[in-house]
N, C-alpha and C positions, 0 to 999 in steps of 0.2 A: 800755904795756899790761902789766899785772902779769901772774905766772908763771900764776894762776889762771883769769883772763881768758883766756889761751892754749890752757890746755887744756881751760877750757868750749869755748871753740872750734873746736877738734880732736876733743871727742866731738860736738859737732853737726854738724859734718861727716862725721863717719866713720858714725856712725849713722845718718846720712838718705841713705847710699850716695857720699860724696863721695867720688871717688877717690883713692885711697888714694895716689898717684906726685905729686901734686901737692898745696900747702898751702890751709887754706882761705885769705882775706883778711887775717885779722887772726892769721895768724902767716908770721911771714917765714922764707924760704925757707931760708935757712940752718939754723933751728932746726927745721923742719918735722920731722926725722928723731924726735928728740927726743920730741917731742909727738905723734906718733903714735907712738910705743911707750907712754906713759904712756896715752893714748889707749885703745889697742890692748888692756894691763891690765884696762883695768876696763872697756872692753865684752866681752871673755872671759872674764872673772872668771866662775865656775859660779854664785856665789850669788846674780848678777846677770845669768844667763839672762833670767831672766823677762820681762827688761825691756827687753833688746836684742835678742832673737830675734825675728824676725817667726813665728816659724813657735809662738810659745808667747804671745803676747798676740792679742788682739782688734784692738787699734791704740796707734799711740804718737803723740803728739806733742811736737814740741821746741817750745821758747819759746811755753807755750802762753799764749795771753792773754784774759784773762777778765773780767768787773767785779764788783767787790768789792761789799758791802754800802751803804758808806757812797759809793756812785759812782767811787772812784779804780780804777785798771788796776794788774789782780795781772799778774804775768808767772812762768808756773811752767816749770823746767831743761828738764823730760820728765814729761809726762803719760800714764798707760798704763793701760790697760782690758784688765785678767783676764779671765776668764771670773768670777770672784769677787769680785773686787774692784778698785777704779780706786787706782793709785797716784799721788804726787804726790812728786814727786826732785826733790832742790834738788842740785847741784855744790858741792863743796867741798873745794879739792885736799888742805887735810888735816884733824888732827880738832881741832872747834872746844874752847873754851877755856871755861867752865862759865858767864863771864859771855852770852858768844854764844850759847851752846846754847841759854839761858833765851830772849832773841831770836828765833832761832830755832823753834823751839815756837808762839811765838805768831802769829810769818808765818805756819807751816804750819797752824794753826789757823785763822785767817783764808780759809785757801784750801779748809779742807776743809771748812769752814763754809758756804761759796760753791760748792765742788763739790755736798756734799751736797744740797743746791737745785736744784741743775743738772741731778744725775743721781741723781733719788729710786730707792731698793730695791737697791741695793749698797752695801756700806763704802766709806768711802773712808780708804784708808791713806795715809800723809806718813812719808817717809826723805830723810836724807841720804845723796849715796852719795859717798867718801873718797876722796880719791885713790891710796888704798893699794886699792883695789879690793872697800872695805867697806861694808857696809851698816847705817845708824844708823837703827833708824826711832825715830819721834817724834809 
């Protein structure tokens, strides 16, 4: 399992309340320490309150899974509802490379396209969030 894998992993555990003394599955114990500080970064990160706090969104969900326009299954990071707006976060440990980002864009597009439908009279915004504890929206 690659480094990113991991700590997609390590924020979907930490964030849905997994306990923080123990790893989730798909990181081995040795390294658990590791990935939960990296973890730990970017759901404390301030500029990404909004998105980990329970007490400042509406709801969140991890691995949200949805259907696309054309019948295939979108699978989005963390799904979250503002009061203003629903966002759509993709994981990505670090920051992508101008061929990807173009990629990029257009899943999110896809998904906000499909949100949009889902949940008429709110925006729906799409970000990356960096492993460095940043915020790309797109």
């Amino acid at each position: 399992m690659t480094y990113g894998a991991r700590l997609h992993a390590a924020l979907d555990w930490l964030s849905a309340g997994g306990e923080a003394g123990r790893p989730p599955p798909a990181v081995p114990a040795d390294e658990w320490p590791a990935f939960r500080t990296a973890a730990r970064a970017i759901l404390e990160a301030p500029r990404l309150r909004d998105f980990f706090d329970p007490a400042c969104h509406l709801r969140a969900l991890n691995e949200a899974e949805f259907a696309l326009p054309d019948g295939s299954v979108g699978r989005i990071d963390r799904l979250v509802e503002l009061p203003g707006s629903w966002w759509v976060l993709d994981y990505k440990s670090g920051r992508p490379e101008a061929g990807l980002l173009e990629t990029y864009r257009r899943q999110m597009e896809h998904y906000r396209v499909a949100l949009t439908a889902m949940f008429p009279g709110k925006p729906v915004r799409c970000g990356l969030i960096l492993g460095d504890g940043a915020l790309m929206e797109i």
